[in-house]
N, C-alpha and C positions, 0 to 999 in steps of 0.2 A: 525227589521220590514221588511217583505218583499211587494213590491208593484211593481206598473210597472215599468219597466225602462225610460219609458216618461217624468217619476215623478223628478223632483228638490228639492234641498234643500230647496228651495223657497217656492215652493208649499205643501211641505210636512208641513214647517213653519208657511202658509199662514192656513192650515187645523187645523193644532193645537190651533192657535188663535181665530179662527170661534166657535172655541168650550169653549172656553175658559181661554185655557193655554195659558196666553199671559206669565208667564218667565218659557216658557218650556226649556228643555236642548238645547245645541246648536245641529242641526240637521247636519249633513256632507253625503252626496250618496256617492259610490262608482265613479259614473258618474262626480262627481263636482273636485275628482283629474283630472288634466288636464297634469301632468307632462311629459315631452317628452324630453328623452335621447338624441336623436339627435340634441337637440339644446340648451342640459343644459352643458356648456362649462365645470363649475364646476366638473360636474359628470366625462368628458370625461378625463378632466387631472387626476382624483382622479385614473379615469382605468387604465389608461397610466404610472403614478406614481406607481398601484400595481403592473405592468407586470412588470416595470422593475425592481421593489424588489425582484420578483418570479425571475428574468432571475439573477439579477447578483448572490441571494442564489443558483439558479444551478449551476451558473459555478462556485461559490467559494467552493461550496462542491466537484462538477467532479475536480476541482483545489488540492483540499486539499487530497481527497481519492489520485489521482495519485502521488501527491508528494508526500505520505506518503508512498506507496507501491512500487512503481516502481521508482520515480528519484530520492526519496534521499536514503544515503548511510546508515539511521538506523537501516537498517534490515542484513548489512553486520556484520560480528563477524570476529576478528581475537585470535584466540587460543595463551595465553601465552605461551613461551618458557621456560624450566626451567633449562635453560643453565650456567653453572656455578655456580650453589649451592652455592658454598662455598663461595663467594661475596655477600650474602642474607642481610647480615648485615648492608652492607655499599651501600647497592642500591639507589637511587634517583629514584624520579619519576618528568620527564621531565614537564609533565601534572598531577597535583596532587588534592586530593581529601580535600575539609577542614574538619576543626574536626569533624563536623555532621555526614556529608557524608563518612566519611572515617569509621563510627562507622557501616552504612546501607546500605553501598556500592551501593549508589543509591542519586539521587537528581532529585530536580523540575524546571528543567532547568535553572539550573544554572551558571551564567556565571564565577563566581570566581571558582564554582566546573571544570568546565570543560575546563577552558580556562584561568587560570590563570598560572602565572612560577617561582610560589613558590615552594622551594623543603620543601618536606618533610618523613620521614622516609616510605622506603616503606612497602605495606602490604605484606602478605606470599606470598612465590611464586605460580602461576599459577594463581592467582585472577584476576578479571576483573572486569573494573568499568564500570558500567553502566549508561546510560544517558536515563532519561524519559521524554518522548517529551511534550507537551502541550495536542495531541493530542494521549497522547497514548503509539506511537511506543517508542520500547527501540534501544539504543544503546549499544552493550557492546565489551571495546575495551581493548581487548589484551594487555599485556605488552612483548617486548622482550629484552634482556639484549643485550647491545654490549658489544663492545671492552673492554669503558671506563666505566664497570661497572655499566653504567646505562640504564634502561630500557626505549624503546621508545615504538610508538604505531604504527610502521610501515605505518604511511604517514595516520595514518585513524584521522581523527577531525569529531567531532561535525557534524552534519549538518547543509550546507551552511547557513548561513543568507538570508534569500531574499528580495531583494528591498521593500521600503514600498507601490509600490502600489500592489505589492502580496501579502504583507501581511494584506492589506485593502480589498482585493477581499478573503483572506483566513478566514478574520473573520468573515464573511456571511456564511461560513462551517455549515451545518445542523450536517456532522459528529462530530465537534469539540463541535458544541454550544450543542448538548443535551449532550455532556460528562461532561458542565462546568454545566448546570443547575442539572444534576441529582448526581452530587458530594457530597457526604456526608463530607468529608475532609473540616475540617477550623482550622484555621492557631490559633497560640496561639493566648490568650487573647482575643478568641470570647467568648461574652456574648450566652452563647448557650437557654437560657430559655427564648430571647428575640424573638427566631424565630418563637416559637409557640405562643408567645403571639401578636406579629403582624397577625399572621395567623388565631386565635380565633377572633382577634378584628376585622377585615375584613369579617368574617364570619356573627359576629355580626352586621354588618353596612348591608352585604347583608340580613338581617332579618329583621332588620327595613326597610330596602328601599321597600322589597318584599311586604310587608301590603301597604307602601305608594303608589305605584307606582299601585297594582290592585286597589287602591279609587282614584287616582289623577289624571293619563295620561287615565281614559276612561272605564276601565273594570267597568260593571256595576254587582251588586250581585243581586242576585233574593228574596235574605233572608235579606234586610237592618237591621231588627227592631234585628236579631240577630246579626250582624255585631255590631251596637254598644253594646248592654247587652257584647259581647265577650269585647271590646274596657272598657270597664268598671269593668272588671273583677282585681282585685288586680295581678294576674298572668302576667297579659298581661302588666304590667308597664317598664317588662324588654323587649318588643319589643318596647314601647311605647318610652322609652329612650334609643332607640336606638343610640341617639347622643355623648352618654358618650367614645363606643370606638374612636371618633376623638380624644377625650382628650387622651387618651392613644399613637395614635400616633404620637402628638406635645409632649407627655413626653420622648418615644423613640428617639425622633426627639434629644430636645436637650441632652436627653443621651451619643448618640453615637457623636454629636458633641464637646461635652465638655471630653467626653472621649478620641476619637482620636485627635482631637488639643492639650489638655494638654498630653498626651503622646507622641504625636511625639516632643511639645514642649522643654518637656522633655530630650528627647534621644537625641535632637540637641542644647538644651542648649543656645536658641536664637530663635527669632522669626525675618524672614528678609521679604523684600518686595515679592522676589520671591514666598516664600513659600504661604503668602497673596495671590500673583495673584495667585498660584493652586488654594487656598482653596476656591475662589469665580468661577475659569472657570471651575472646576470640578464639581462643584454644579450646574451650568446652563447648561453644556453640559449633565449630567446625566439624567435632566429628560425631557429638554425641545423637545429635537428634537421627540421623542416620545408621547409626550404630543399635540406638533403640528399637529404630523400626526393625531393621532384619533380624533382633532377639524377638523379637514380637511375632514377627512373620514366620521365622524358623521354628517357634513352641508348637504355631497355631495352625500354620497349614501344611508343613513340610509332611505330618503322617498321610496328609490325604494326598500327595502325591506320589505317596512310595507302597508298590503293588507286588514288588515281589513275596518269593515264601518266608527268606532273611527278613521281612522288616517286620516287628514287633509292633504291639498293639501302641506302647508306649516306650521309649529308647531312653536310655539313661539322661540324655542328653535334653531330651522335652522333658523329663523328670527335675533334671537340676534346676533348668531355666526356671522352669513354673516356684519353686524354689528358692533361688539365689540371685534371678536376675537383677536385683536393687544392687547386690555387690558390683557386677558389671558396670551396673549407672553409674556407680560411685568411686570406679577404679582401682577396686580393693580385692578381687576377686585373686588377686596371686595370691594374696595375702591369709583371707579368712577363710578357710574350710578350701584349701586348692584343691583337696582330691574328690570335690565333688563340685567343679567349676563348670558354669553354665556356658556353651560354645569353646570349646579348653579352649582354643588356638587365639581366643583373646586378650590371652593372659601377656601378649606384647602390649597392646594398648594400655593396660592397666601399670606396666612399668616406663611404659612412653608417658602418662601422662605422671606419674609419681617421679621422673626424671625433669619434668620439664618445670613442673610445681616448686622444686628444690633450684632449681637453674640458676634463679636470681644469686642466691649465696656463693656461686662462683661469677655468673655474668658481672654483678656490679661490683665485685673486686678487678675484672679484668679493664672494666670501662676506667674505674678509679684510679686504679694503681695495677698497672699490668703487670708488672714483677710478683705480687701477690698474688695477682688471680692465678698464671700459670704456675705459682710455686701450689697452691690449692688444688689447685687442680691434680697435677704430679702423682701430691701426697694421695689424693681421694683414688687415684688408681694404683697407687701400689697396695692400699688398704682393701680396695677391693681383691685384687687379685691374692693377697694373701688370709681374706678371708674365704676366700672362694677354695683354694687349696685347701687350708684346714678344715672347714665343713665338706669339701668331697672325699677326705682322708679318712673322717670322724664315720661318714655312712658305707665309706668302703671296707673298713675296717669290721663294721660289725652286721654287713649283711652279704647273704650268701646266692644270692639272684645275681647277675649283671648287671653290672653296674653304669652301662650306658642309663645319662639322664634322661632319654625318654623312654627307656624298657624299666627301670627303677623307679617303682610310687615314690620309695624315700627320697630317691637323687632328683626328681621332678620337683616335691615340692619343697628339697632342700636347697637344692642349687641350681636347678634349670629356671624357676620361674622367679627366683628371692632376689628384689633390685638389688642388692649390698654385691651379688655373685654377676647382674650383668650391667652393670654400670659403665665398666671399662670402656666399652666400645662408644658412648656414650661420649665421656670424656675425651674421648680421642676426637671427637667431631666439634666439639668443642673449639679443643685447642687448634684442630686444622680452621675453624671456621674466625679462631682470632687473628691465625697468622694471614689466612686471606684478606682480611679485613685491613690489617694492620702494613699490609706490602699490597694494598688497594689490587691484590690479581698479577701486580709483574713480580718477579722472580728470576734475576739474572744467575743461572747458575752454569758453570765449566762444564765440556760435557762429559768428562770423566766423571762430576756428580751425579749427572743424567744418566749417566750409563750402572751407576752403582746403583743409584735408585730404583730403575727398573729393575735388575738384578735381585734386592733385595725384598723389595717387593710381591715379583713371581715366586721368590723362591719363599716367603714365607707364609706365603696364600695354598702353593703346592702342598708343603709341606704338614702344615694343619691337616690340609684334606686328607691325605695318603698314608701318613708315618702311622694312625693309629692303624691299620690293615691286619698286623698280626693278630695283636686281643680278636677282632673281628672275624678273624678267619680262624682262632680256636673255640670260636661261639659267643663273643661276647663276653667272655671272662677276664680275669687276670692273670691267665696262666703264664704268660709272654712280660707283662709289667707287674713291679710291686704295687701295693698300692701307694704307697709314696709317686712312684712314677704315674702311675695314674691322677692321681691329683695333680699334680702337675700339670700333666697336659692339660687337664679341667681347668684350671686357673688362668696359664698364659698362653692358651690357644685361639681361645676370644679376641681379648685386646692385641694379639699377635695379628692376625686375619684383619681388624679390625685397619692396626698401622697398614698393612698392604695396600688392601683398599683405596686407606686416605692419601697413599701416595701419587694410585691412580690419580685420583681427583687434581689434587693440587699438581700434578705435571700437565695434565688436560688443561687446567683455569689458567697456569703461567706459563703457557706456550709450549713445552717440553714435552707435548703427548704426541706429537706427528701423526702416522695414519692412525692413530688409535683412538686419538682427539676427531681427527676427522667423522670416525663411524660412529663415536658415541654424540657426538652434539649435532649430527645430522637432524632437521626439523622434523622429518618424520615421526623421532621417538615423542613429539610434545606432545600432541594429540593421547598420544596410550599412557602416559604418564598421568596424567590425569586421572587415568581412571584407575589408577594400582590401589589407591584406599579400598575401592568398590569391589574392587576384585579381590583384596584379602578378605574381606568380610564375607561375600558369599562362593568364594570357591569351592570350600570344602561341604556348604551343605551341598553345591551344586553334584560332588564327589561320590556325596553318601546317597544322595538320590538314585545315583547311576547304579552304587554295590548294593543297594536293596530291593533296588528290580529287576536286580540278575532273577530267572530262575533257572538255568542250568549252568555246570563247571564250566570253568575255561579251561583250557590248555594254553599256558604262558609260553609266550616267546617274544622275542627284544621287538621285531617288528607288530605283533597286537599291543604290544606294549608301550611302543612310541605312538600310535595309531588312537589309544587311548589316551594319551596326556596330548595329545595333541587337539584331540576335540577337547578336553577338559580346559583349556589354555582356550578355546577359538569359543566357546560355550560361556566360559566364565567373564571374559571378557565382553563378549555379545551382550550378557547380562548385565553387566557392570554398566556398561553404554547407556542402557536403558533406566536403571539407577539412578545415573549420577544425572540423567537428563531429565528425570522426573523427581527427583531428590535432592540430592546433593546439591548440584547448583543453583538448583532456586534455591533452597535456603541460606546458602550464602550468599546470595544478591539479595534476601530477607536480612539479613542480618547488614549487610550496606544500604538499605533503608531505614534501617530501624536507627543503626548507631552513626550514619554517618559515612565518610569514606574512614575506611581500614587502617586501624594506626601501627598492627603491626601483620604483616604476611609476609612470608613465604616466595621467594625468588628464584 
């Protein structure tokens, strides 16, 4: 609405009432932001804090390009000698190659490759072993024979080691970090059809958020009455349940924990304190310190970039943060005070990490006594799933709103955000990630199993999505189900969706996925896998940015509408890029300075 600028919220409020709109929308001017940079301390540190991200990624890149070009000695070569032929047989090599590497004449910086003084028979004469840096550059060093019949490398090693705080200003490298993101290379025993399916599922989560977030944070449509007819359509149940990829990556989730703990278990044949303390400071250090920054960033500068009429001086959301952000640090935020949660959407993180902290008390019963872990296991999902029922029976029973858990305060911070309600899918990754572990990835199955598999699978993936349609299409109610039958669904819809999924996977990892295996483990999807953490974190403020500098209505239709989630997907991801290249991954090559190489990650 345009009017004078004299005009206040007040008065704009005051006019609507006179008329009769006394529960008109909440009115907000341009005029009634009052915000001012020069006295918002918040904002001024958040600046201060980016500059000096931007300054030390410069000098860790000017850092890395010159040591990579000019001071270190990788770019030197020394030409084998091939003196003394006839000694070929009995030559050593001073600096020798292990089995691998001796087959490829080449390695990934390795330190037993390149610097150990193991002899071993050497390779034909004039050969040269090479060394491939992190970053790239090769080394390749000469062999000459002496005296004593054995070949040296004329004084040339490796490239120096450097002190760790160079190599904590070298991990902020722009040139290094987009060689490690844009790498398609992963190491044995990656689950490869895992990457496109965190990629789909985020993709998915930005589809539903995208419908949410134009009716919730302000964008108003000019075509309501087709808004909902759309909203009501059978089609529209797979935006509508947009909630189901979360489950998918609590099944991931405990996937790859139950897979890399019981293998490295495995290969070490003992579980000690030490390995314990990785497995829990590797897990806080990976995602918190980035999780931090964008609560910080999103309190402190997101108002200054949002100009439409919709954006408020102050949004509930900069409100709670300023608030409750310590709950967030401390992954309690499902937990304590949820309905007034600082960035809601990550109240996953807060039961990922309360899932993975509990882990051990089924992990090391599966590593120990497998019959137990899986019998534990079983139990902890049927306990979930029937406490999840009777608490969505308990708040269906006595409230008179719909009771979808994300339109219900009660059923949100009863049963949508409460670990005890989303565990299931959890443990279902679990158990998928023992039996891979356990049948090392082959899996001879008949292909009548194959074929029921899949079958069963589609059908209970579909069926999650779609069956609830009626409730949905008489508003959201229970006119259609009791609440008996309501809870229900609530209960075994999750860990239902959840087994589908894992069937996927596990047919993909043991051969049985055919073309489906082919598109999902294609190397394409590695690169953007990577960046799916970065990209749940800031999709949605990137979302609310957009619906608070609308200033005029839309008129909804499927193609503005794709049109929008599609820049939303190409925006968040752009951003994300940017993230994980100035954030994220430097601090995880900080943290493999600091402690070492990695004793437990992610495959």
């Amino acid at each position: 609405m345009c009017v004078s600028e004299r005009c206040s919220s007040r008065d704009l409020t005051a006019a609507f009432r006179s008329i009769g709109a006394r529960d008109a929308v909440q009115i907000v001017c341009k005029g009634d932001r009052r915000l001012d940079f020069r006295t918002d301390a918040g904002a001024i540190c958040a600046s201060i804090l980016g500059c000096v991200f931007v300054l030390v990624v410069i000098l860790g890149t000017v850092y890395d390009v010159l040591d990579s070009r000019y001071f270190s000695t990788s770019t030197k070569t020394l030409h084998a000698s091939k003196a003394n032929p006839s000694n070929k047989s009995n030559v050593k090599l001073t600096r020798s190659l292990c089995d691998k590497c001796k087959k490829t004449k080449s390695c990934q910086r390795c330190d037993i490759c390149c610097m150990c003084h193991h002899y071993k028979d050497e390779l034909a004469g004039g050969d040269e072993i090479q060394h491939r840096d992190n970053n790239g550059s090769v080394t390749s060093f000469g062999l000459e024979t002496n005296m004593n019949g054995r070949r040296t490398d004329e004084n040339q090693l490796p490239p120096k080691k450097r002190g760790k705080c160079l190599q904590i200003l070298r991990a902020f490298s722009l040139y290094s970090n987009v060689q490690k993101l844009m790498d398609t290379d992963t190491p044995a025993g990656t689950l490869h059809c895992v990457n496109a399916i965190r990629v789909l599922s985020i993709t998915w989560v930005i589809l539903g958020h995208t419908y949410f977030t134009m009716t919730a944070f302000g964008v108003m449509f000019s075509n309501p009455l087709q808004v909902f007819q759309k909203a009501n359509e059978v089609t529209f149940m797979a935006i509508f349940n947009g909630t189901f990829p979360v489950d998918v990556f609590f099944l991931m989730s405990g996937l790859f924990v139950s897979y890399v703990f019981l293998g490295r278990a495995q290969r070490l044949k003992k579980v000690t304190f030490k390995e314990m303390s990785f497995f829990y400071i590797h897990r806080f250090w990976r995602i918190t310190p980035l999780y931090a920054m964008v609560i910080f960033l999103n309190t402190t500068i997101t108002p200054y970039v949002m100009h439409g009429p919709m954006a408020p001086e102050y949004s509930n959301d900069e409100k709670y943060c300023r608030m409750n952000w310590w709950q967030n640090l401390l992954y309690v935020n499902n937990l304590v005070n949820p309905a007034e949660m600082c960035m809601g959407w990550t109240w996953y993180l807060s039961n990922d990490m309360q899932f993975y902290v509990i882990s051990p008390l089924f992990l090391l019963p599966l590593f120990w006594i497998p019959a137990l872990g899986v019998i534990l296991c079983v139990l902890l999902l049927v306990a979930s799933i029937v406490a999840t029922g009777l608490i969505s029976y308990g708040v269906r029973s006595t409230s008179d709103v719909p009771s979808l858990s994300f339109m219900n305060l009660d059923m949100f911070t009863s049963v949508y955000v409460a670990p005890w309600c989303r565990v299931g899918p959890y443990l279902v990754g679990v158990l998928l990630g023992y039996a891979l572990n356990r049948t090392q990835c082959t899996l001879k199955l008949p292909t009548a199993a194959v074929l029921f598999g899949w079958i069963t699978s589609l059908g209970l993936c579909t069926s999650v999505i779609y069956v609830y349609h009626g409730n949905v299409h008489e508003g959201g109610g229970d006119s259609l189900w009791s609440d008996i039958g309501g809870a229900a669904y609530d209960a075994i819809s999750r860990p239902a969706f959840a087994m589908g999924v894992a069937w996927i996977i596990l047919a993909c990892v043991t051969g049985h996925g055919g073309v489906v295996n082919s598109l999902l483990s294609h190397p394409a999807w590695t690169p953007l896998s990577r960046l799916v953490y970065s990209v749940f974190l800031i999709h949605l403020p990137v979302m609310v940015w957009f619906g608070m500098s609308q200033r005029t209505m839309l008129y909804m239709t499927d193609s503005m509408m794709a049109y929008i989630f599609i820049g939303h997907v190409v925006v968040s991801f752009g951003a994300a890029f940017l993230v994980s290249l100035t954030i994220e991954v430097p601090l995880v090559a900080v943290e493999t300075v600091l402690l070492g190489k990695k004793q437990w990650r992610r495959k």
